[in-house]
Structure formats: C-alpha cells, structure tokens
Z-matrix of the N, CA and C atoms (Angstrom, degrees):
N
C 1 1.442
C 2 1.512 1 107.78
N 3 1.219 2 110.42 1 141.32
C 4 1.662 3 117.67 2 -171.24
C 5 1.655 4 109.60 3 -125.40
N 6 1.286 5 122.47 4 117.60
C 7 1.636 6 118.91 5 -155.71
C 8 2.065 7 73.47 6 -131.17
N 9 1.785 8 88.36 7 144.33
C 10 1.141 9 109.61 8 175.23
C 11 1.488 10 105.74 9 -131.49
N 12 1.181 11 123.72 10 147.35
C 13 1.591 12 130.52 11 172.55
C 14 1.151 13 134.57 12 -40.63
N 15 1.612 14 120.26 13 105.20
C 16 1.594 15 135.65 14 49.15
C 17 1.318 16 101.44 15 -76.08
N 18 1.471 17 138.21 16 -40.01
C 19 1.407 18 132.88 17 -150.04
C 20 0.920 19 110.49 18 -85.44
N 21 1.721 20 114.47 19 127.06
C 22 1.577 21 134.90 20 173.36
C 23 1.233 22 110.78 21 -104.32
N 24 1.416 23 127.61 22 174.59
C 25 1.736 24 154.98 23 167.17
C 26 2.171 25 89.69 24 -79.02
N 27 1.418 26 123.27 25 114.12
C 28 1.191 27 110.55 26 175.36
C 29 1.774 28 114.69 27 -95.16
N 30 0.962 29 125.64 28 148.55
C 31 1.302 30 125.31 29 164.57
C 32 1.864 31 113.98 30 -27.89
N 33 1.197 32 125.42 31 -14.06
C 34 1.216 33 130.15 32 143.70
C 35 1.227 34 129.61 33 -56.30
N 36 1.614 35 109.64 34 -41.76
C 37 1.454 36 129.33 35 174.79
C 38 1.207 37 103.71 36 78.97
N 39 1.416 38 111.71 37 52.47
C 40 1.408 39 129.81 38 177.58
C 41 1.635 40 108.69 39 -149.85
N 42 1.775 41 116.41 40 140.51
C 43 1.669 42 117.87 41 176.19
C 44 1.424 43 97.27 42 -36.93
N 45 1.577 44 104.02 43 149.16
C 46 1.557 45 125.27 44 -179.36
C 47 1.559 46 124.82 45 -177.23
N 48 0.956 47 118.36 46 177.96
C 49 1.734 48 118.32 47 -157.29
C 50 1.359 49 97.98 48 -131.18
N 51 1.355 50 154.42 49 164.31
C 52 1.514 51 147.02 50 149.38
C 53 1.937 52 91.52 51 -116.06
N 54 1.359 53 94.79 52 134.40
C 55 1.527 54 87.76 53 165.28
C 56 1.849 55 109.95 54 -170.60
N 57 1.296 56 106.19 55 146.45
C 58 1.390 57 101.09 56 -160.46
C 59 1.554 58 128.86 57 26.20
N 60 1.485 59 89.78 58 64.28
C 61 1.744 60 114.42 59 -178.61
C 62 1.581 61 125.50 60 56.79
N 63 1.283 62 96.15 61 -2.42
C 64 1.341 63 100.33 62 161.37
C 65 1.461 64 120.44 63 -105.99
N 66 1.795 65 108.97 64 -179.67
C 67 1.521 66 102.47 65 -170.41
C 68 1.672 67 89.35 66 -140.04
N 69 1.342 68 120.70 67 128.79
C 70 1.402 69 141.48 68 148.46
C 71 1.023 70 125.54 69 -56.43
N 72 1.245 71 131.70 70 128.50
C 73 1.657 72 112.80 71 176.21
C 74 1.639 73 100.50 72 -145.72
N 75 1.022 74 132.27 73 121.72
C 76 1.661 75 135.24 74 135.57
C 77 1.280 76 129.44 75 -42.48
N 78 1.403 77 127.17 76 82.19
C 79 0.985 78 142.70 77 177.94
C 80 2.044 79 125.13 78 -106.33
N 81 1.076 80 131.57 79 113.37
C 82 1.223 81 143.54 80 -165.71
C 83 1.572 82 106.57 81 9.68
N 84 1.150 83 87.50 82 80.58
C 85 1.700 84 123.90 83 172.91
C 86 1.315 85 112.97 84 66.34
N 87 1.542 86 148.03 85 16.93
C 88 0.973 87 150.56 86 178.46
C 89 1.765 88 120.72 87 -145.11
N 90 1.005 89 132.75 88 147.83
C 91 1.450 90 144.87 89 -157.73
C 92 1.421 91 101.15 90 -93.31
N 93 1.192 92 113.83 91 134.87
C 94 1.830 93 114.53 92 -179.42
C 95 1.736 94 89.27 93 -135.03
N 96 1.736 95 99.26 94 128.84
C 97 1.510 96 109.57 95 -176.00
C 98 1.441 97 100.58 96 -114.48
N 99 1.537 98 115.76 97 99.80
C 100 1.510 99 104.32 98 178.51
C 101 1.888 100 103.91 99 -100.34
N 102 1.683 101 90.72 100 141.17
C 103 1.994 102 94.34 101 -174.75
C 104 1.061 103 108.22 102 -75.78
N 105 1.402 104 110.88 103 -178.60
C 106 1.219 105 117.93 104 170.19
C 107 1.909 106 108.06 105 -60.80
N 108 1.609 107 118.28 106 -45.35
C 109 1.259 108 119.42 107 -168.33
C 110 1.638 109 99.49 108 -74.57
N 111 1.312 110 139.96 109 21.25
C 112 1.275 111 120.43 110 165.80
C 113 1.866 112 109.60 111 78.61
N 114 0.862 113 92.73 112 20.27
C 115 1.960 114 118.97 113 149.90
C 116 1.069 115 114.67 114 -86.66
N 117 1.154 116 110.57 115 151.82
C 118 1.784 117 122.61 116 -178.24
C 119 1.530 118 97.25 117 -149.12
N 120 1.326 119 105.36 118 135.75
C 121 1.885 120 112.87 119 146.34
C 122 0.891 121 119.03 120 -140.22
N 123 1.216 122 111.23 121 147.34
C 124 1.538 123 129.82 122 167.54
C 125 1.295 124 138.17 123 -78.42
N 126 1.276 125 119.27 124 98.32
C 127 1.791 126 130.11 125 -161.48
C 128 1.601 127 103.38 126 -70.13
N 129 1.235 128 143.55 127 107.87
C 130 1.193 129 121.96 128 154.29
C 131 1.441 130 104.88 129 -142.76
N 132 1.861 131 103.97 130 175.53
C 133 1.495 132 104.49 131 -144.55
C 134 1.091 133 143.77 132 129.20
N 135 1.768 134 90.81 133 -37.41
C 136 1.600 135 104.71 134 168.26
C 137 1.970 136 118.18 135 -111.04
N 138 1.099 137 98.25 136 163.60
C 139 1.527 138 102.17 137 -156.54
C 140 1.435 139 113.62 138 -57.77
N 141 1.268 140 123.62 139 129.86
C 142 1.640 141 129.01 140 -154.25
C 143 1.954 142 96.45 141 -98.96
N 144 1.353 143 93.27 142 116.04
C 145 1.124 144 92.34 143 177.84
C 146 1.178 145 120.44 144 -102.41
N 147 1.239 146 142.74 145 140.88
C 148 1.136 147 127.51 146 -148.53
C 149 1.589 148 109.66 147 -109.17
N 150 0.777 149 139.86 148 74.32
C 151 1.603 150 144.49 149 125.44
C 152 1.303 151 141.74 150 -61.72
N 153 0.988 152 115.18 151 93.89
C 154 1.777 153 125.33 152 -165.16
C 155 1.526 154 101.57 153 -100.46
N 156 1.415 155 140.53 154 164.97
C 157 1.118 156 148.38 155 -170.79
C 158 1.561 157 111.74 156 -82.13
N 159 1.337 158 112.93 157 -22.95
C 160 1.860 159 102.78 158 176.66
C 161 1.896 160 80.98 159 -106.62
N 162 1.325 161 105.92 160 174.32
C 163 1.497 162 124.15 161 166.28
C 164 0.971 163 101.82 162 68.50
N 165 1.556 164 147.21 163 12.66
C 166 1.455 165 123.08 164 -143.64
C 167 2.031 166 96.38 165 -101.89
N 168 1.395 167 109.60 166 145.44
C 169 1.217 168 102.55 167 168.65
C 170 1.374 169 122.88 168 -111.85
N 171 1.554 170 136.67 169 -179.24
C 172 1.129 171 114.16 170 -158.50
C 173 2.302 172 100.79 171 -86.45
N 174 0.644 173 93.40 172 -26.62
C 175 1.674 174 114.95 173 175.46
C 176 1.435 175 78.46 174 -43.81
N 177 1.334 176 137.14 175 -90.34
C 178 2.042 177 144.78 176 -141.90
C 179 1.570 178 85.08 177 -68.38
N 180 1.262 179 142.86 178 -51.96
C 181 1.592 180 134.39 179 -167.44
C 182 0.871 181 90.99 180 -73.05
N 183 1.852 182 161.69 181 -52.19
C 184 1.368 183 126.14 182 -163.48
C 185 1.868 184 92.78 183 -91.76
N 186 0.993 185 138.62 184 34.01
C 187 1.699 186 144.60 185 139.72
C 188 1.565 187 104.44 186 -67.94
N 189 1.151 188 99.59 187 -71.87
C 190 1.446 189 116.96 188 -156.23
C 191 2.046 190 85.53 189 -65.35
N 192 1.053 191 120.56 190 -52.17
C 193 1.641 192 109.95 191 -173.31
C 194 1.505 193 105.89 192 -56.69
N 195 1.444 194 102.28 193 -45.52
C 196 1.701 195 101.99 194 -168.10
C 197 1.553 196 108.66 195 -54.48
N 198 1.363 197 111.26 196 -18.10
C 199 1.860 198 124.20 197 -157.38
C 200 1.295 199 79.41 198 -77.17
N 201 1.447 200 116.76 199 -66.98
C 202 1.882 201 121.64 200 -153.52
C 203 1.888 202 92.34 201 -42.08
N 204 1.640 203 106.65 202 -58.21
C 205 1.338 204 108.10 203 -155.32
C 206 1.827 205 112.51 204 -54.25
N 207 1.651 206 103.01 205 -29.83
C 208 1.680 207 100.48 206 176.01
C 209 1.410 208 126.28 207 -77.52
N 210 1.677 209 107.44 208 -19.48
C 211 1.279 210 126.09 209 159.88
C 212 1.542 211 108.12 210 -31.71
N 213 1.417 212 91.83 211 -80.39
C 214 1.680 213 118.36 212 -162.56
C 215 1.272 214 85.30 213 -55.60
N 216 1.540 215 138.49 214 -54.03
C 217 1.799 216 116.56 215 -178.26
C 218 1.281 217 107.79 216 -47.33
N 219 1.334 218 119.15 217 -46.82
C 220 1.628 219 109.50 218 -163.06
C 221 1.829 220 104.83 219 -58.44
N 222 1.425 221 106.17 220 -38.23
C 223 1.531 222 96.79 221 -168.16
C 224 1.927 223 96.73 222 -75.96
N 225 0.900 224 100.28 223 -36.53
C 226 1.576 225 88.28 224 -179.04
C 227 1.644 226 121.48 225 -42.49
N 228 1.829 227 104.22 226 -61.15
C 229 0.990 228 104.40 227 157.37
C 230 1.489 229 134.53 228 -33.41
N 231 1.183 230 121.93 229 -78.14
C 232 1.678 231 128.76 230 158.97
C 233 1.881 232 110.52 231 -11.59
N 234 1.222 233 111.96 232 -53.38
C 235 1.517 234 120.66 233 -153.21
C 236 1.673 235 87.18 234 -92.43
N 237 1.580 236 119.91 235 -18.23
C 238 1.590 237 100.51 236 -165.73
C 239 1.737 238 87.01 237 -75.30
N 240 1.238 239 110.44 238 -67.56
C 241 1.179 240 138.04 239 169.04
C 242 1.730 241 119.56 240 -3.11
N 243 1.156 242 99.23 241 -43.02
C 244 1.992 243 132.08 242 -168.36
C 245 1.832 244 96.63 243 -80.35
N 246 1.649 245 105.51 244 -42.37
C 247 0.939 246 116.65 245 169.18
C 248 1.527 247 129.94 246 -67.04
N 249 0.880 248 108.79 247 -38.11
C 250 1.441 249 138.07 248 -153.61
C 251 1.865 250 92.65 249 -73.45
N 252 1.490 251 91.53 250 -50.80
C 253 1.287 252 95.91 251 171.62
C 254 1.707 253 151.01 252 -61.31
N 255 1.426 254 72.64 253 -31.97
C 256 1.664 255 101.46 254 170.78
C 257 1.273 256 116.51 255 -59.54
N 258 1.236 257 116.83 256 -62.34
C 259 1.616 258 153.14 257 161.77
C 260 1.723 259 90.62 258 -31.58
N 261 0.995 260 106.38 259 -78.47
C 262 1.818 261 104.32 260 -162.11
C 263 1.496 262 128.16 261 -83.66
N 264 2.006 263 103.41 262 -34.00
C 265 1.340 264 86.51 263 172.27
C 266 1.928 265 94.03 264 114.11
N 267 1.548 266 110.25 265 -25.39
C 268 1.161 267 108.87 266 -175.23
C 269 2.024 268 105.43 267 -126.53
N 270 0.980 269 93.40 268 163.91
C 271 1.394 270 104.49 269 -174.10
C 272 1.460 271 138.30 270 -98.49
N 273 1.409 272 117.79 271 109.54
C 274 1.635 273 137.30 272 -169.95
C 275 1.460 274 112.48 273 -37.82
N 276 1.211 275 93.25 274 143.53
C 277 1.992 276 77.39 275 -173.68
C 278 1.539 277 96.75 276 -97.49
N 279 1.768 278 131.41 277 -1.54
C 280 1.520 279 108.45 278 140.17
C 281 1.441 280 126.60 279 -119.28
N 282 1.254 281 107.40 280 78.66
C 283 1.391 282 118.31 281 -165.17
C 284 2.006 283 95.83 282 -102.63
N 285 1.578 284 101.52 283 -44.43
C 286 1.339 285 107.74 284 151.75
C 287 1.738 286 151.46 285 -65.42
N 288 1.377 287 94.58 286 1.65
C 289 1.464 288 97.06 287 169.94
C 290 1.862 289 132.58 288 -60.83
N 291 1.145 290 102.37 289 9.79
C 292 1.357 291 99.58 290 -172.75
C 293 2.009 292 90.32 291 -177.65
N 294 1.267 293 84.74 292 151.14
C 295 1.598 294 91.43 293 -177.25
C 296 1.348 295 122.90 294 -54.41
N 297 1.385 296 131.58 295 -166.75
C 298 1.711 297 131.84 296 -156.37
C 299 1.385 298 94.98 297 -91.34
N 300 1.262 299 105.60 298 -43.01
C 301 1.704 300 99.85 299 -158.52
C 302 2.038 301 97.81 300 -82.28
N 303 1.000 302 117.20 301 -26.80
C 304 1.830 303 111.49 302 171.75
C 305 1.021 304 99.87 303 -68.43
N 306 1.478 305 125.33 304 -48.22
C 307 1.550 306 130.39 305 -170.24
C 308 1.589 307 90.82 306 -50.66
N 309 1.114 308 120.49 307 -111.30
C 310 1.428 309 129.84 308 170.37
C 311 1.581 310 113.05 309 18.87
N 312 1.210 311 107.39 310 -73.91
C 313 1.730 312 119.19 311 178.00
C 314 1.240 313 96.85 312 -64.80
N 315 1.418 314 152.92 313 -63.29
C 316 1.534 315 139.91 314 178.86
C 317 1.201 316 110.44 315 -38.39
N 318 1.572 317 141.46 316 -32.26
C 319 1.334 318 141.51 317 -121.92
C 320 1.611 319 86.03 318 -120.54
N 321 1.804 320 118.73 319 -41.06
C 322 1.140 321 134.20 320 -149.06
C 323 1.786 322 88.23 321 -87.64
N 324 1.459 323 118.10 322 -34.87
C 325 1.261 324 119.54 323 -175.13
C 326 1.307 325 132.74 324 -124.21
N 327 1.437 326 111.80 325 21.78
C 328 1.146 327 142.80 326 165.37
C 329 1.480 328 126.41 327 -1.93
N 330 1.393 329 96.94 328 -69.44
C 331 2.051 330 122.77 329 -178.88
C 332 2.102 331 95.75 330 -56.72
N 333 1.247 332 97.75 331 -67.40
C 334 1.808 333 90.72 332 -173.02
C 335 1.437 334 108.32 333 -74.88
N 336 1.726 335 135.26 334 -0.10
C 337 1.425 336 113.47 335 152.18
C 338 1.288 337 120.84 336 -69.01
N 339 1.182 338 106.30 337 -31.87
C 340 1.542 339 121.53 338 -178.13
C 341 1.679 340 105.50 339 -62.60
N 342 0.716 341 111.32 340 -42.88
C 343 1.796 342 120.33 341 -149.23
C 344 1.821 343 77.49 342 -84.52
N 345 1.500 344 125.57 343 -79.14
C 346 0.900 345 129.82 344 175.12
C 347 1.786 346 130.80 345 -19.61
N 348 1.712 347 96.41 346 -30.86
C 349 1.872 348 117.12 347 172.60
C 350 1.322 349 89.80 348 -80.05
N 351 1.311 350 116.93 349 -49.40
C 352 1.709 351 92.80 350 -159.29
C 353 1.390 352 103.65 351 -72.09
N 354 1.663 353 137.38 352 -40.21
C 355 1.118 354 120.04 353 -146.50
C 356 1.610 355 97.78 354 -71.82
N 357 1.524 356 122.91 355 -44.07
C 358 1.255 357 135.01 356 -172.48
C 359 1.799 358 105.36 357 -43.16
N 360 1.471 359 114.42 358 -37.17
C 361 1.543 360 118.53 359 -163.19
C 362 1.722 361 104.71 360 -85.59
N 363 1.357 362 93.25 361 -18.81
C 364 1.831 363 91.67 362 -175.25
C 365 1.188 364 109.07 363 -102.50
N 366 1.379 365 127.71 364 -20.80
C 367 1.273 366 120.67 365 -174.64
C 368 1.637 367 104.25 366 -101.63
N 369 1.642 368 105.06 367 126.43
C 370 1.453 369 97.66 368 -177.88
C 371 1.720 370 103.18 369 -98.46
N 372 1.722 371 105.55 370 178.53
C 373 1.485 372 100.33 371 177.49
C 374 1.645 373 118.26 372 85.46
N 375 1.617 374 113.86 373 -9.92
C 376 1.174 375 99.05 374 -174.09
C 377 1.997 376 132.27 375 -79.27
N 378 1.230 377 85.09 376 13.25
C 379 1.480 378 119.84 377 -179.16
C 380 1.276 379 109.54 378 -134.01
N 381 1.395 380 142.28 379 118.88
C 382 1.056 381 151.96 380 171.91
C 383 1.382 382 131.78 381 -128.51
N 384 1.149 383 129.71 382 156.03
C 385 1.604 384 110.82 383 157.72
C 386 1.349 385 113.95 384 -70.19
C-alpha cells in the first residue's frame, strides 16, 4: 500500500491522517480517533471497505480514502453544529454525533478538519497499491 500526503503509517501501523493533534487511523474495518489528551474512540457504523495491505486494488484504496473524507464531514458537521449552538443559544441537530470530548476537539479544530475533508475528497490516488 502506497499513502501520499495527508496520509501516514499510524502508530497503529495502519493508513491515517494526524490533524488538530490528533491521529485517525483505519484499522480492521473501523476508524480509531485518538486526542490529543490520550482518548481514543471508536467510529463504527460506516461501510467497511475493504482494503487490506496485501491484494489491495486501486477501486478498495479510493473506498478506504473516500471513508477518511466522510469521516472528516461527519466531524465537521458535529463541530459546525457545537458552534452553531454557542452562537444562538439553541441546539444542532449534529452536535451529538460523537461523544463530548471528540465533539469538543472537532469544535476546537474545526477550520483544518474541514480543509483536511476537502483536500482528501479532491485529490484522487492518495491511497494506492
């Protein structure tokens, strides 16, 4: 498997992203978001695409990229939402997609998840065999 920039090898030793001090990782079919404070969660739920490191074709690496990029929507969403609230006083209808303390860190780093979704969704190839 051949990962080009944003995507790193994570201390999991699995494709992954680092972003607002945390690190993403795709790990046997599900997303693990560890924070900066040494929290971790476990994303699952969404459709497991199957790209594994031997066999892989280029079809399953832009799966597995397209996954990171809906990820990063979901937290965007969450953090617009977190915002949204702040601002008004009333409450996002995805402000709950993910627990307080991801919420929080999405919310805190918002601008480079975002930036980070788009570059991942426009640039193809960044996962390869």
């Amino acid at each position: 498997m051949t990962l080009q920039t944003p995507f790193i090898i994570s201390s999991r030793l699995a494709p992954a992203v680092n972003v607002g001090g945390a690190t993403i990782s795709y790990e046997n079919g599900r997303f693990v978001i560890d924070l900066p404070d040494g929290s971790e969660h476990t994303v699952t739920g969404m459709r497991r695409p199957r790209c594994t490191v031997r066999g892989v074709n280029d079809t399953e690496c832009a799966m597995v990229q397209s996954q990171f990029a809906a990820l990063l929507s979901f937290l965007s969403a969450c953090a617009e939402s977190r915002q949204y609230a702040t601002r008004t006083g009333r409450v996002g209808e995805n402000a709950d997609l993910f627990p307080e303390n991801v919420g929080d860190w999405a919310e805190q780093n918002s601008d480079e998840i975002a930036g980070l979704g788009i570059e991942i969704e426009e640039t193809r190839g960044l996962i390869s065999e």
